[in-house]
C-alpha positions as CSV (number, residue, x, y, z in Angstrom):
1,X,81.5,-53.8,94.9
2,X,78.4,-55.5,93.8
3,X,80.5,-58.7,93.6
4,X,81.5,-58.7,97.2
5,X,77.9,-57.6,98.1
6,X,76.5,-60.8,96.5
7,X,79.3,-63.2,98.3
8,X,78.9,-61.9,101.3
9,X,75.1,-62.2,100.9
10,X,75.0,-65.4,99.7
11,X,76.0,-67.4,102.8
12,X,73.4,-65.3,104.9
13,X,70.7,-65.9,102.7
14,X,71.6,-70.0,102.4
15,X,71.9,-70.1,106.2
16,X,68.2,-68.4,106.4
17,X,66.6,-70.7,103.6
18,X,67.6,-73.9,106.0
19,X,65.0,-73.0,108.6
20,X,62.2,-71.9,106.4
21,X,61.8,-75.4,104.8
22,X,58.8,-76.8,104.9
23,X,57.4,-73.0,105.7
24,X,54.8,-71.6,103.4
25,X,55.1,-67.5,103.5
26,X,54.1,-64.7,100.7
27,X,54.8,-61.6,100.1
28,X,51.4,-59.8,100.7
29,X,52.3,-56.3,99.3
30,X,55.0,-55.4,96.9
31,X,56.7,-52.3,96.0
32,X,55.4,-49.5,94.0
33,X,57.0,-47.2,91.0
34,X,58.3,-43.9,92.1
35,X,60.1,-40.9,90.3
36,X,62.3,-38.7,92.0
37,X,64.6,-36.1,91.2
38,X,68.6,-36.6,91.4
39,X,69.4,-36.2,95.0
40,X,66.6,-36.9,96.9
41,X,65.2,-40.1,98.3
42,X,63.4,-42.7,96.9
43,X,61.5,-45.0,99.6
44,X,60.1,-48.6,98.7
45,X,58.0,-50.6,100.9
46,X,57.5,-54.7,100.7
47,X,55.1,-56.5,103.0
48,X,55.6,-60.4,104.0
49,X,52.9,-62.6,105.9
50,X,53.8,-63.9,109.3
51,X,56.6,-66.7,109.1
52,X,58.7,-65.0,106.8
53,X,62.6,-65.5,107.3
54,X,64.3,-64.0,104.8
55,X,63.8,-61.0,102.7
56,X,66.1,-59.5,99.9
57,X,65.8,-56.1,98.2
58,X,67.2,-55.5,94.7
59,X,68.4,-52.8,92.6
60,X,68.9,-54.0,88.1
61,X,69.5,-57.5,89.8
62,X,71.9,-56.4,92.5
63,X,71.1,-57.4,95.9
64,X,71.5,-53.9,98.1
65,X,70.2,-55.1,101.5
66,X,69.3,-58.3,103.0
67,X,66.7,-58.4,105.8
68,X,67.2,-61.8,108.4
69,X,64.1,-62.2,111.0
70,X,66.2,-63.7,113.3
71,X,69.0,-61.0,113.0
72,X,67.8,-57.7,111.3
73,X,68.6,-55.8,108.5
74,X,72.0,-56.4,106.9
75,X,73.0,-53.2,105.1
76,X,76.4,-53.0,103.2
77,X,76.2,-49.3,101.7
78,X,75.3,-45.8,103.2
79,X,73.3,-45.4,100.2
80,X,70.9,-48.4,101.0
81,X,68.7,-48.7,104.4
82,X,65.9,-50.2,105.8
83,X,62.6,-49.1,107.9
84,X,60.9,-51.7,109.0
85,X,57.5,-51.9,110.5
86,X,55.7,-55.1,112.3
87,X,51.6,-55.5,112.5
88,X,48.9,-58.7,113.3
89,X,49.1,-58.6,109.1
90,X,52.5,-59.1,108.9
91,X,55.9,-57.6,108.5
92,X,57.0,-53.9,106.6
93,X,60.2,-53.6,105.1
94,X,61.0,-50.2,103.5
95,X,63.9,-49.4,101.6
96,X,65.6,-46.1,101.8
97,X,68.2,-45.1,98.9
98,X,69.6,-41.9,99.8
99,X,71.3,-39.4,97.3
100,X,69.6,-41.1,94.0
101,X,71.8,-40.6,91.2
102,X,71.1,-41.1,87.3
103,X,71.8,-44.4,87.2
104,X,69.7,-45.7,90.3
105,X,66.8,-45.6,87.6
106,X,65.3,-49.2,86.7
107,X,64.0,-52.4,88.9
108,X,63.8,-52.3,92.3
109,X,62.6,-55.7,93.2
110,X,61.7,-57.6,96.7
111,X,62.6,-61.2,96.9
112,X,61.5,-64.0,100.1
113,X,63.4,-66.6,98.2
114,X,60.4,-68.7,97.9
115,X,59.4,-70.0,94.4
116,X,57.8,-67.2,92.3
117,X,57.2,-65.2,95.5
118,X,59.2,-61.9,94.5
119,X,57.7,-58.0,93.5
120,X,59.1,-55.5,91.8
121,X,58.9,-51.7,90.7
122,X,60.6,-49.3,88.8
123,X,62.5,-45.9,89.5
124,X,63.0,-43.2,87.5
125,X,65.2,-40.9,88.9
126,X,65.3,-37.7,86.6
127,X,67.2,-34.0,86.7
128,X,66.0,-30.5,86.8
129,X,67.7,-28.9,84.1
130,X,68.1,-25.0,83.7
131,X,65.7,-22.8,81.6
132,X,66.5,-19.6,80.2
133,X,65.4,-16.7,77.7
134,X,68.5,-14.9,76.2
135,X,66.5,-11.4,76.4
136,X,64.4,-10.0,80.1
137,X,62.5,-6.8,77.5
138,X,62.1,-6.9,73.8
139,X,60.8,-3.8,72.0
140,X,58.6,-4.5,69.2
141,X,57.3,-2.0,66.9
142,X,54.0,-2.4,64.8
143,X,53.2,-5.1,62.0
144,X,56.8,-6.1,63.0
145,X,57.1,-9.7,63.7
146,X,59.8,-11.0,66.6
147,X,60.9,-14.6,67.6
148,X,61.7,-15.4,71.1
149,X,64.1,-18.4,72.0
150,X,63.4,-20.3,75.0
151,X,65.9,-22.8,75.7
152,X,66.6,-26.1,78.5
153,X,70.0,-27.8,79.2
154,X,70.9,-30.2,80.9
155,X,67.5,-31.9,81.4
156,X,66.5,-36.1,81.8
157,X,64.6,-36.5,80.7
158,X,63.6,-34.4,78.0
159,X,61.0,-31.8,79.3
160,X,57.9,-30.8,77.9
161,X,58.0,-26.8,76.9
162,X,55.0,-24.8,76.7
163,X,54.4,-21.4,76.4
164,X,51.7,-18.6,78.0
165,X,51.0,-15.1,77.5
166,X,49.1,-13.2,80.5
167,X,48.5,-16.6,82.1
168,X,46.7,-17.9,79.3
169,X,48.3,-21.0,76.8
170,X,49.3,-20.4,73.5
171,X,48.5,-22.4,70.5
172,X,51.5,-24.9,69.8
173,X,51.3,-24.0,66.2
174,X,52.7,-21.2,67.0
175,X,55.9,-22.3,68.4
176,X,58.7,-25.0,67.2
177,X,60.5,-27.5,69.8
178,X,63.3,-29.6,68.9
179,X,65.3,-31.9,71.1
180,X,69.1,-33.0,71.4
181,X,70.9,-35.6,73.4
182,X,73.2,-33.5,75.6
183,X,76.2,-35.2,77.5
184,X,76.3,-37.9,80.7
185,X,72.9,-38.7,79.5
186,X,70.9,-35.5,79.8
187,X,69.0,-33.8,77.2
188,X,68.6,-29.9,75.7
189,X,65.8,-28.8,74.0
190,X,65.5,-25.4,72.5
191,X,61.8,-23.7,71.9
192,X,61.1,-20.8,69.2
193,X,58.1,-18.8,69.4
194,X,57.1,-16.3,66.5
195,X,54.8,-13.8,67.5
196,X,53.3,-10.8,66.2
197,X,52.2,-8.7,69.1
198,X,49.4,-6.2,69.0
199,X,50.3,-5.0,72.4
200,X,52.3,-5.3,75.1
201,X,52.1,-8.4,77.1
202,X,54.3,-10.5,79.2
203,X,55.3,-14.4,77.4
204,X,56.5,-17.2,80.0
205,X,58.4,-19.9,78.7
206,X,57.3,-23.3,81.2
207,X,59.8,-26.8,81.1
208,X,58.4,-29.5,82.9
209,X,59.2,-33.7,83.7
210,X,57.1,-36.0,86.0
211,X,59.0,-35.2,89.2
212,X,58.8,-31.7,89.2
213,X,56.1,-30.7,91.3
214,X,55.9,-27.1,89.7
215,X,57.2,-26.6,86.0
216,X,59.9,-24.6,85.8
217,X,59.7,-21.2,84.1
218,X,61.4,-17.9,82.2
219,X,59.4,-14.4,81.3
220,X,60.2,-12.0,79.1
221,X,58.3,-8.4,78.5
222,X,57.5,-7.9,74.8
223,X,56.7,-3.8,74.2
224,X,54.2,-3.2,72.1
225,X,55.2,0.2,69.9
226,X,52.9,2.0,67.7
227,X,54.2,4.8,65.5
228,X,52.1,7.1,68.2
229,X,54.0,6.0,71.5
230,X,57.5,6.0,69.5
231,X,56.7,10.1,68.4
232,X,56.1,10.7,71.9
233,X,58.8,8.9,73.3
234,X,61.1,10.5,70.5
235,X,60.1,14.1,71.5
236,X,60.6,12.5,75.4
237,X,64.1,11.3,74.4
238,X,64.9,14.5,72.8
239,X,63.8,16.9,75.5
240,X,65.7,14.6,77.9
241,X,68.9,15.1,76.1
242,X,68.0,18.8,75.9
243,X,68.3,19.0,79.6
244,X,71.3,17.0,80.1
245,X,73.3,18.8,77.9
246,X,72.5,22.3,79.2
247,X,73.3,20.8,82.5
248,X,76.7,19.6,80.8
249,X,77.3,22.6,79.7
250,X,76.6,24.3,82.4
251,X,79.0,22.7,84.5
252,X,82.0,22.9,82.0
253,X,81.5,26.7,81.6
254,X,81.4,26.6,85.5
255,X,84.9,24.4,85.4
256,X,85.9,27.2,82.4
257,X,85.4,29.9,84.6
258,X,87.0,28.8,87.8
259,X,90.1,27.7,85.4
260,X,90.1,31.0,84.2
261,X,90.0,32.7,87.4
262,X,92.8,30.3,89.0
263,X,94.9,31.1,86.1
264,X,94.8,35.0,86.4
265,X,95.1,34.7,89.8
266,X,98.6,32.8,89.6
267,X,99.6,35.0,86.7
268,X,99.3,38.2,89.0
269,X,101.4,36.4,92.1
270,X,104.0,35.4,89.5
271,X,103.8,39.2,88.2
272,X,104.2,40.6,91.6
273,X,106.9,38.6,92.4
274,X,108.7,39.1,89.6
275,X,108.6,42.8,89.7
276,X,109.7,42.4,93.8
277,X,112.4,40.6,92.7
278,X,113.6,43.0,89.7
279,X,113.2,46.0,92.4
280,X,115.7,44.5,94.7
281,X,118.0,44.0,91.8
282,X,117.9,47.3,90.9
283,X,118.5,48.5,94.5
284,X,121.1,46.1,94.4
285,X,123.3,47.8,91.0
286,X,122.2,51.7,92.3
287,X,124.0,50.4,95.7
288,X,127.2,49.0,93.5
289,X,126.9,52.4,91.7
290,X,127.1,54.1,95.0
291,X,130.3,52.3,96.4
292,X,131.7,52.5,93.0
293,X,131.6,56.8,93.3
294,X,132.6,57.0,96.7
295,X,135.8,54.6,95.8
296,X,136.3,56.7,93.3
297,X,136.4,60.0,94.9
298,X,138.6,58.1,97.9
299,X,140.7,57.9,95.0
300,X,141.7,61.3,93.7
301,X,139.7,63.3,95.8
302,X,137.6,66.2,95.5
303,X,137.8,69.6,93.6
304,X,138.7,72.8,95.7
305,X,135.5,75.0,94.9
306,X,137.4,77.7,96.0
307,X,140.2,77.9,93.9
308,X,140.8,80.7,91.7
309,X,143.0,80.2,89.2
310,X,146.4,82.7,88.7
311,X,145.1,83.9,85.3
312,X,142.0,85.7,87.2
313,X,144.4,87.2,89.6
314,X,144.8,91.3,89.3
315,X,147.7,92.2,92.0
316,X,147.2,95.6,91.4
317,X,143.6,95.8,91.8
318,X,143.3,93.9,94.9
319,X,142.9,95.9,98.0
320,X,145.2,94.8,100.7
321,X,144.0,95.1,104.2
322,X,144.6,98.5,106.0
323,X,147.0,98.2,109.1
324,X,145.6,97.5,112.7
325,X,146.9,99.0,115.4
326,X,149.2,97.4,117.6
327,X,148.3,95.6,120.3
328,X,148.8,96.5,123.7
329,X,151.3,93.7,125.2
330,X,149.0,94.9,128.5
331,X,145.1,93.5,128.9
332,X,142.7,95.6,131.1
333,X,140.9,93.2,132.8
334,X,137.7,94.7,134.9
335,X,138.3,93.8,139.1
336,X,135.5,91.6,139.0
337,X,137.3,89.3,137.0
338,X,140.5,89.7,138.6
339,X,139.1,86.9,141.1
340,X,139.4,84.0,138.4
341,X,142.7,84.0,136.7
342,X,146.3,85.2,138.5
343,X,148.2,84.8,134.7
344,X,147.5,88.1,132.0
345,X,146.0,86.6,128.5
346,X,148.1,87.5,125.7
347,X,147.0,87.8,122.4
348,X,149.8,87.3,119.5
349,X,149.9,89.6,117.2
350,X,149.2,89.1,113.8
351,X,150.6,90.5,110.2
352,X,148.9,93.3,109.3
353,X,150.3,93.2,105.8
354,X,148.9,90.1,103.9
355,X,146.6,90.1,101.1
356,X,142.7,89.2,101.5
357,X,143.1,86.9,98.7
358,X,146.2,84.2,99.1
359,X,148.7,84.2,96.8
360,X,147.8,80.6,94.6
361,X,147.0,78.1,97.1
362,X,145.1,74.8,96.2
363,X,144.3,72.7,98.7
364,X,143.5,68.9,97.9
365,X,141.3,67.2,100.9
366,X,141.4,63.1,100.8
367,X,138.1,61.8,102.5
């Protein structure tokens, strides 16, 4: 790409230079360094006296944009444009590189192809890392000492670490840094801070480089704990857990309780139900027991209850029935009822000689 930008570049800038002979221009005010982060803009300015005809910005050698005064700015890359301003002094070229990357960093130069009349500058485009304390709260108790890692990665370049407690710096003795190349050109570093703390205080860890306009930063709470506050917050602790597990228990005897009652209660429906059902088999068999007699006595009957048997008979001692008189083959019948029948009732006669008790008569009735 930056082969093709120079051959395409080259014919403009030797078609330009034919003019200008003879012409005595200068470049009256050059670019200046910059820093920038990665991403953002970097902006260079270049100032030529009146006459100028051609002007060429650079990047590490590489011509990037070409500005004709005849024609106008000849840009060949999103990356790479032009601003340019015109005053009674002269003319104001400024050069725009959008989305600076990494390796943007080095000489930015401004050329009017005149003999020794060329400026340059430098960039340094540079990357906010991240910064980061493994722990937010460390409890210390007393006369105990505690180390506290802060560490950056990812960083170009290396930043500077520092450290404060309650907004106030503390003493670099009192804290190691070491650096290490990290990959694609960045760089870690990784900050240990021994302290000793006599009370609680909050410790802020700060990374900075040139382009940041604030350093960037990480806290952490150190808890200062004397054998006085850890008594009291033991006898806290163990009053809290006092009241959590009477509530816990609370509640499972509650759950007990209710299990309990839920039980009984199904025990008694299953009771109930059972005994229902063990009622309507017994109803069931005493009905069966029923039907089973009365089949039975359908069967071979039932017994005469007043049968006497022949033994018990006494033919001599049993009274037979004195003799009625006849009856009269003619009924009186009184006038009055005379009206209601033409036809004389007669009554048969009966034996008058037959014993009160029959002679051995059993009498079997089928139902």
């Amino acid at each position: 790409m930056e082969r093709f930008q120079k051959l395409i570049l080259l014919p403009l800038i030797l078609t330009a230079s034919l003019p200008g002979l003879g012409f005595c221009y200068s470049i009256i005010n050059g670019p200046t360094n910059a820093t920038v982060l990665a991403g953002s803009e970097a902006r260079f300015n270049c100032t030529v006296s009146v006459g100028w005809v051609i002007l060429i910005w650079l990047s590490n050698g590489n011509p990037v944009l070409t500005v004709i005064n005849s024609q106008g700015a000849v840009e060949t890359s999103d990356r790479f444009t032009s601003q340019n301003y015109t005053n009674s002094n002269g003319f104001t070229s400024e050069l725009i590189i959008h989305n600076t990357q990494l390796s943007d960093s080095g000489k930015i130069e401004c050329s009017t192809q005149q003999p020794s009349e060329s400026s340059f500058a430098f960039l340094s485009v540079q990357v906010n890392g991240t910064l980061f304390i493994k722990n937010n709260t460390l409890t210390v108790k007393e006369n105990k000492t505690v180390e506290i890692v802060c560490e950056a990665l990812g960083w170009a370049p290396a930043p500077d670490i520092t450290w404060m407690t309650n907004d106030s710096f503390i003493d670099k003795l009192r804290y190691v840094t070491r650096q290490s190349q990290g990959s694609n050109g960045l760089h870690n570093a990784l900050s240990i801070l021994t302290l000793t703390p006599t009370d609680t205080e909050i410790l802020t860890c700060l990374a900075d480089i040139e382009a940041l306009p604030n350093p960037q930063n990480a806290t952490v709470t150190v808890i200062f704990v004397n054998s006085t506050t850890e008594n009291d917050y033991s006898e806290d602790s163990r009053s809290t857990w006092v009241i959590v597990l009477a509530v816990v228990l609370s509640l499972v005897g509650i759950i007990l309780l209710i299990i309990i009652i839920a039980v009984v209660v199904r025990c008694c429906c299953l009771k109930k139900k059972g005994s229902t059902y063990q009622n309507e088999i017994r109803k069931v068999s005493a009905e069966k027991k029923k039907d089973g007699y009365l089949e039975n006595r359908q069967r071979h009957g039932s017994e005469n209850q007043g049968y006497i048997p022949e033994e018990l008979w006494n033919t001599e001692e049993i009274p037979r029935i004195a003799s009625l008189p006849p009856m009269s083959s003619k009924l009186t019948v009184p006038a009055a009822d005379l009206h209601t029948s033409s036809v004389p009732k007669v009554r048969p006669q009966r034996r008058t000689d037959y014993l009160i008790s029959p002679k051995k008569i059993r009498n079997v009735t089928l139902v």
